[in-house]
N, C-alpha and C positions, 0 to 999 in steps of 0.2 A: 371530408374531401376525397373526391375519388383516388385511387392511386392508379396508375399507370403499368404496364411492364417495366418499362424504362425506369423506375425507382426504385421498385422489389427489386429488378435486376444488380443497383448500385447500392441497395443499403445492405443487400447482402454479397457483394463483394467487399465494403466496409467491416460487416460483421466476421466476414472469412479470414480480414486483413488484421484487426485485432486477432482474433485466435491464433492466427500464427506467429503475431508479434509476440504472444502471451499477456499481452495487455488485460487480460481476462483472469481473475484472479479466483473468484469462486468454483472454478472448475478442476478437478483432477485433469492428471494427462488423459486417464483415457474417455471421461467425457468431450474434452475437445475434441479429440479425435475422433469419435462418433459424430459430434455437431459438425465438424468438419465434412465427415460424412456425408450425412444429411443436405448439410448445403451443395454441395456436390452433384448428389442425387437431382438434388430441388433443381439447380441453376442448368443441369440435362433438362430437364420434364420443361423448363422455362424458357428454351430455348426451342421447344419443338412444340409450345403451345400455340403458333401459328399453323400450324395443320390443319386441312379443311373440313377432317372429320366432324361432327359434333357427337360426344359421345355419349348416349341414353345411357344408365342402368335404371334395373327394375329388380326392387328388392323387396319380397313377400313371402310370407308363411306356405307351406302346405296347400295345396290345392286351391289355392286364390285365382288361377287362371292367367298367370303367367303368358303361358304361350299363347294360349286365346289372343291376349289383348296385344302381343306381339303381328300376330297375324295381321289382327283388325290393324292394327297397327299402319303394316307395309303392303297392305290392299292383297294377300297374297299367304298362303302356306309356307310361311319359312320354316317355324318352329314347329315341335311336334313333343309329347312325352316321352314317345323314344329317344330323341338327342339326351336329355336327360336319365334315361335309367341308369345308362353304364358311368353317369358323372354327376352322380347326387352331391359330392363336394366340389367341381368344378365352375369354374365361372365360367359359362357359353357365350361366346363371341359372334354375331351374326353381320356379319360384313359380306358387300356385293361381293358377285367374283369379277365385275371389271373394277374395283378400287382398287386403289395403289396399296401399298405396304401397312401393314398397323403400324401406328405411332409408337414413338418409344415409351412402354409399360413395363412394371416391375412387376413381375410373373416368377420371380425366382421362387418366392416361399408359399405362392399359390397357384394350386394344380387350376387349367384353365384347358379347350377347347373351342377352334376355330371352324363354326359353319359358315360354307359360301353359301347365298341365294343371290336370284338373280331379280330380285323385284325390286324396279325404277325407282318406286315410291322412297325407296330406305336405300337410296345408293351411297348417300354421301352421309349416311348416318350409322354409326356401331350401335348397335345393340348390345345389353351385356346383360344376359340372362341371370341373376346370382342364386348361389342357393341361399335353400328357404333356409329362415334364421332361426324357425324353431324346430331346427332336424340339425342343426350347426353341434359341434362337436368344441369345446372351450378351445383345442390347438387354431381351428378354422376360421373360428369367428373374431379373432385378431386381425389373422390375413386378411379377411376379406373388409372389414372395417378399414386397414392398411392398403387396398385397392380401391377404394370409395373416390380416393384423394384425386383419379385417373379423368375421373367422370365432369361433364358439365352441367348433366342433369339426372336429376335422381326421382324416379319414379316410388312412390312408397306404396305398395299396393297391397289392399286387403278386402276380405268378403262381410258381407254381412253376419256370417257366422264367425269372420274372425277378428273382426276388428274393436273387440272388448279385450283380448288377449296382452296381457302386462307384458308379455315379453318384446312384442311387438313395441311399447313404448321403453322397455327399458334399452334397447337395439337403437334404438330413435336416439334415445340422452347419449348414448357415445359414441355418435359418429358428428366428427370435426367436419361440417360440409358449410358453406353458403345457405343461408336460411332460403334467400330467393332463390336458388336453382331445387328447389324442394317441393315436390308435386304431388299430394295427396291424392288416392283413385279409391272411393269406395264401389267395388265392383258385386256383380250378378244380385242388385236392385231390382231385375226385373221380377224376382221371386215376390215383391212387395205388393205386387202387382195382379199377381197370380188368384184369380178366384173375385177378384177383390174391384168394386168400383173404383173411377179412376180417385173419385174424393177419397177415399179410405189410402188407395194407395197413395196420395199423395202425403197425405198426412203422415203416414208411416213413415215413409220419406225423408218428411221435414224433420224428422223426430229422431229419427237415425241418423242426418247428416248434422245435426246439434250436437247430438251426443259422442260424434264421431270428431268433431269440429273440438270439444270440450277437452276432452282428450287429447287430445294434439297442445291443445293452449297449456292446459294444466303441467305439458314435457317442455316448455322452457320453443316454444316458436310460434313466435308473432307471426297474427294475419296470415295463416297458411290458404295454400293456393289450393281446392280441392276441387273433384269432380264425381258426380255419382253418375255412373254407365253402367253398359251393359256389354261387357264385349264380346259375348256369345252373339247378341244379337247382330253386334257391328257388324263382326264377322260372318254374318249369314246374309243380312238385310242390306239392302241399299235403302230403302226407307224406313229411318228410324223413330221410335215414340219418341214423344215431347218431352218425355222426361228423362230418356237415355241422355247425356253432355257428353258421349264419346267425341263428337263430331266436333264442339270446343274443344275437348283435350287434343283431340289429334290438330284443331288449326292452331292450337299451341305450341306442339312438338313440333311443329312441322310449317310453322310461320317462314317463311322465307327470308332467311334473314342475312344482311350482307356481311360481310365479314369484321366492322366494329361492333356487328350485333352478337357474333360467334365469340369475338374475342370481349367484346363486354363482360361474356357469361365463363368465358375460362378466368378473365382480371380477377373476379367476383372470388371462384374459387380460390386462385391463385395468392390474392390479396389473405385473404383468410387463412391458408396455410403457412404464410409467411408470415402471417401477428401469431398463428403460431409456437414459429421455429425463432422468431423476435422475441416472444414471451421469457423463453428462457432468460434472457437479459435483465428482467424483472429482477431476477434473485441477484445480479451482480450490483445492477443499481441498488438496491436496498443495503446489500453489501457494502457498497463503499460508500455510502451514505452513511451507514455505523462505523466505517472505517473511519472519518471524516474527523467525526465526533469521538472518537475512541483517542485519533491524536491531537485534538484541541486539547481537549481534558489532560492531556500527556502534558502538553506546552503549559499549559496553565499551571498544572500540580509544580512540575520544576520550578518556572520561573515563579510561582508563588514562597516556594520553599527555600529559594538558594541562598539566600541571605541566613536562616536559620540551619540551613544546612552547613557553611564556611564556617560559621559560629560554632555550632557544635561542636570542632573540631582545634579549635585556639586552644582550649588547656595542654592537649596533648602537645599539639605545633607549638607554642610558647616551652613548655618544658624539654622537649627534643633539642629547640633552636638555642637554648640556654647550654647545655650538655656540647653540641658539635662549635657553636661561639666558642668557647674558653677551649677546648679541644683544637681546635682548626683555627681559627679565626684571632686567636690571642697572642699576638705576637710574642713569647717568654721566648724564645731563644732566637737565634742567631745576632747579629752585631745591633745593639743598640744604638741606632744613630743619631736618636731625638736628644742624647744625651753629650755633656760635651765637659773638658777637666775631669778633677773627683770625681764627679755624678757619673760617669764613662765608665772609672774607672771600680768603682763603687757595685757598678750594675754586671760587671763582667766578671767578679769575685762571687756573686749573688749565684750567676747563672751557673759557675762553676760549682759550688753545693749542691745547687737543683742537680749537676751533671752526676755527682757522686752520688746523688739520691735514688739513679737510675732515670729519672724525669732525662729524658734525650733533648736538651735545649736547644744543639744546634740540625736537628732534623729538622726538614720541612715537616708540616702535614699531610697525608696521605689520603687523597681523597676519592681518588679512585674507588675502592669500593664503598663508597659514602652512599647509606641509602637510610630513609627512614623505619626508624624501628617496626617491628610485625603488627603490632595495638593499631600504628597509626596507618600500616600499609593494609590489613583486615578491614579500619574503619572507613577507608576509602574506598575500597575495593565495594563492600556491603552498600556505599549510596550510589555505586554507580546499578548493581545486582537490586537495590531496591527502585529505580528507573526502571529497569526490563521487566523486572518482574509485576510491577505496577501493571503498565503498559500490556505484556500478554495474558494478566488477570483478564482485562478491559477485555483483549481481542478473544478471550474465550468466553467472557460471560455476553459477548452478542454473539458469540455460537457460529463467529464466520470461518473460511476455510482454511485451511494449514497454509495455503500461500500467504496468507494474510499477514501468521504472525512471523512466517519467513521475513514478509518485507520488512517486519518490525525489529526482528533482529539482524539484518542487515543494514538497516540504517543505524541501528544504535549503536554497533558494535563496541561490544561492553570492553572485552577483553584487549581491542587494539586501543580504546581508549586510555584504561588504565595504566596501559606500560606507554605509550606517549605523556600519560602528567607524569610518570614517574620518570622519564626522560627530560621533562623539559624543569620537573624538580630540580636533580641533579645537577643538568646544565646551567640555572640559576646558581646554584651553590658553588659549582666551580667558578662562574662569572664573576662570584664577592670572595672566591677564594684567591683568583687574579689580580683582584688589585691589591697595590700598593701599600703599607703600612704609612698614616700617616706623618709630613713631614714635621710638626712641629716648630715650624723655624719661625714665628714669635718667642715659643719657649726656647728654644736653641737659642737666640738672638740678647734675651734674656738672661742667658746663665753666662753668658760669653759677658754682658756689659757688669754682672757682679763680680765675677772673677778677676775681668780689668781692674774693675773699683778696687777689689778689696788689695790687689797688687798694686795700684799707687798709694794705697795708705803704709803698705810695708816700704814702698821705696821713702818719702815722706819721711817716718817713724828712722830709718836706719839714716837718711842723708841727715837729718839734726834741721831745728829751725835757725840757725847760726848761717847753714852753709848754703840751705835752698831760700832765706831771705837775700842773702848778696848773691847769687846768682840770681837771684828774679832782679835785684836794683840793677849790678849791671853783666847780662846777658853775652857772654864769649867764651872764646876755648879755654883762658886761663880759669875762670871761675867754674866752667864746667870740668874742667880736671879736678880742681878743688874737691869740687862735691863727690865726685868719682871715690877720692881717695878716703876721704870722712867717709863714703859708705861703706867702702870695704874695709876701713878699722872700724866700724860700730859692728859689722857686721859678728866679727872675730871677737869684739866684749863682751861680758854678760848678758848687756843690756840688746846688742843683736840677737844675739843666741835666742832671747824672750821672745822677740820679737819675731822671727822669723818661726820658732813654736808656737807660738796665736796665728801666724798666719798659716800653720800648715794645720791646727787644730779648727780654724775656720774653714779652711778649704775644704775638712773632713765633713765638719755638721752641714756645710752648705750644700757638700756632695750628696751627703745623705736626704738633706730636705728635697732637691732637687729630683733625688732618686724615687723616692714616695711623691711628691709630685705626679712623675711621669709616671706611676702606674694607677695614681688617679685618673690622668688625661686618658692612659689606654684603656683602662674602665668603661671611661663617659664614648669613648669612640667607639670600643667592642657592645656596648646599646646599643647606640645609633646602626651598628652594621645589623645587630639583633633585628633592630625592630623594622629596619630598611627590608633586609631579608623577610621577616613574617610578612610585610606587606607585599611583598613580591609573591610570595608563595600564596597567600589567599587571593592574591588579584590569579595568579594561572587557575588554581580551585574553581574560583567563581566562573574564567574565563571559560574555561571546562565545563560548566553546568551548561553554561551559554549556548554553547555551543553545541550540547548534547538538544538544547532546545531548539535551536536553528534547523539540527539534522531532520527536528520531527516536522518542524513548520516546513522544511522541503518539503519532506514527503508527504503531507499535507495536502499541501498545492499541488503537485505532483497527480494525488488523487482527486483532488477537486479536476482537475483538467483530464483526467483518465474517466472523469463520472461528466464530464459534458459532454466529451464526444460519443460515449457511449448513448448516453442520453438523447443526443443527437438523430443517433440511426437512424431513428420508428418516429420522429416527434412532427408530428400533424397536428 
């Protein structure tokens, strides 16, 4: 499809708008800056491709006849050998002297020279004399391949004596031009001619411009436009032989053509320097196309692994979580509240040993600096360092650019991740070190209804069944005085005495069964908080792998959408 100005013009203001986003990632800073450049330069030269000039060059070896066919050319002596002796390395410019100004040309890193003539024929056309390519110097022959760019039409001009000449085609293979703006001129054929019937010369001719034809095809350009002339003769004759085609070549050059025809022939060029300076983009797309794929395979490897990853890591977190439970989490000192009577009294006798043991009972725990041992803080550390380091394997063995694995470790950021699970560890730990010691109050409720029990069997045993039978028959203050006073004399007999030693010898055993009890129940509860906690702490772990995968899947997408619009730019 044809491209337009108007496109080149927008898909390289798109291309200028990424690079200064930096949306462009396979580039150093100062390759952008160059391409930046570049575009710069291009989007001048694009903007003053409306010019009415159309501008010839003619590029030829050594005595090929150059000026000659300039001459024939502009009906007229413009050129001459002499413009050329003092500027063997110059590019000659032959422009009217009533035209307006030269177009903007980069002439900075190529020496050049400006002839006015004043011949009609060539008013509105530049001429651009170049030098010959096989007198060119390796500095020169950059520049002037670098001024090519300038041109809407390129003369390729050779003789019969020169046009087997390699160098001539190897000059061909590196110039970035418009195949169609490209004009083969096999010149001074008339020598074929010389001596010679017109059959003989014809033949030669035919056999010449095959050969010449051959050559061309074989350097990489289809269907080339040629002509076999004579420009000596142009130049001299107004009646030309039939086998001279100067007079096609010139109503080619010089076709009148209106200004979609002129600017046809600049798009032509123009389009072609812009796939180009668009090429470059090649290497980004490819780029982030392995980019793509470098973090798919990222997201897969984790979310394949996380499960064996949290796992590998349970012996240590079970044996940690066991160590800071009974340390922090074990309620041994301060006021036993689960407990209630003897059993109260029993556990605060206990805890005062512990105290003389040096065991601080009634300290809290101290959790503040609570942090997981080194084994397990290394071993975490190591899966998060074995992610990155996965991952910038990957982005070096596709061999993309140091931005690349920038973005990789900026997404993944290893280091802020690590001290965020070990913050949200901690915070976890303090959150189960906040609550509550369980209340108990079944078994509180419990030790309360045996204590009663076992205190109306002593009231019972001391009132006599003599004194609580007739108070139960009849029920008043006299009888309950009664009983009062039998309690307090049994009390004071031998047989109280017994009795109220079994109930303080039951108080004792029941205190103590009550007492191993509750550090059974605090057992089964300090598990439960165990294994509540381990479960918390592998769900953050996993949460964290998750999320380490989410980050890649962003930038993922991220890249998938930085590789369409890229892709975008050029796509025809």
């Amino acid at each position: 499809m044809k491209t337009t100005m108007t496109q080149i013009r927008k898909e390289l203001e798109r291309f200028q708008e990424l690079l200064k986003k930096d949306m462009i990632l396979s580039f150093s800073g100062e390759e952008k800056a160059a391409l930046l450049g570049e575009i710069e330069e291009f989007g001048q030269r694009l903007a003053a491709v409306q010019a009415s000039f159309l501008t010839i060059g003619i590029l030829g070896g050594t005595g090929v006849g150059k000026s000659t066919l300039m001459n024939a050319l502009a009906g007229a002596a413009i050129a001459s050998t002499s413009h050329r002796r003092p500027h063997t390395e110059h590019v000659l410019i032959y422009k009217h002297e009533d035209a307006g100004p030269l177009p903007v040309l980069d002439m900075e890193n190529l020496p050049w020279h400006e002839v006015t003539h004043n011949a009609d024929a060539v008013k509105h056309v530049l001429l651009c004399d170049l030098p010959d390519y096989d007198s060119l110097a390796d500095e020169h022959r950059q520049r002037v391949i670098a001024f090519l760019k300038h041109l809407d039409v390129l003369v390729w001009l050779t003789s019969l004596d020169k046009y087997g000449d390699s160098r001539f085609y190897e000059f061909l293979r590196e110039v970035p031009k418009a195949e169609q703006n490209f004009i083969f001129v096999l010149n001074k054929v008339d020598i074929l001619f010389e001596g010679k019937t017109d059959e003989e010369g014809y033949d030669q001719l035919d056999r010449a411009v095959i050969t010449f034809r051959n050559h061309i095809l074989d350097h990489e350009v289809a269907d080339p436009l040629m002509y076999a002339v004579s420009s000596g003769e142009a130049a001299d004759k107004a009646d030309l032989s039939p086998w001279n085609q100067f007079k096609a070549f010139r109503q080619h050059v010089f076709l009148q053509r209106d200004k979609k025809q002129v600017m046809a022939i600049k798009e032509a060029n123009m389009d072609i320097e812009a796939g180009r300076l668009f090429s470059s983009l090649e290497r980004e797309t490819r780029d982030l196309e392995a980019f793509v794929s470098v973090l798919d395979e990222g997201v897969r490897e984790i979310r394949g692994r996380r499960t064996s990853l949290v796992q590998m890591d349970l012996p240590a977190m079970d044996s940690w979580l066991d160590s800071i439970v009974m340390s922090g989490f074990m309620p041994y000192g301060g006021d036993p509240t689960w407990l209630v009577g003897p059993g109260y009294g029993i556990a605060l006798i206990f805890q005062s040993f512990q105290g003389r043991s040096g065991r601080s009972a009634e300290e809290p725990a101290d959790f503040s600096g609570l942090k997981p041992p080194e084994e397990i803080i290394l071993s975490y550390r190591k899966r998060f360092e074995w992610a990155e380091e996965h991952l910038i394997h990957a982005v070096h063995r596709q061999n993309l650019a140091a931005a690349f694995e920038e973005k990789a470790r900026e997404t993944l950021k290893v280091e802020t991740r690590f001290d965020a699970l070990g913050e949200r560890f901690f915070n976890t730990l303090l959150s189960f070190a906040a609550k509550p010691v369980p209340a108990f109050r079944a078994f509180k409720l419990y030790q309360a209804s045996v204590y009663a029990l076992l205190f109306a069997f002593l009231l019972i045993a001391v009132g006599g069944q003599g004194a609580w039978l007739a108070f139960l028959d009849e029920p008043g203050a006299g009888k309950a005085l009664q009983l009062l006073i039998t309690m307090i004399d049994t009390i004071f007999s031998t047989r109280g005495l017994a009795a109220l030693g079994s109930y303080a010898l039951l108080n004792l055993f029941l205190g103590f069964r009550f007492y191993r009890r509750s550090r059974r129940l605090l057992q089964k509860a300090s598990q439960k908080t165990r294994e509540a906690l381990m479960l918390a702490l592998s769900g953050i772990w996993e949460e964290s792998l998750d999320e380490l995968a989410q980050g890649l899947e962003g930038l993922k997408s991220e890249t998938a959408s930085r590789l369409e619009t890229i892709s975008s730019i050029r796509k025809r």
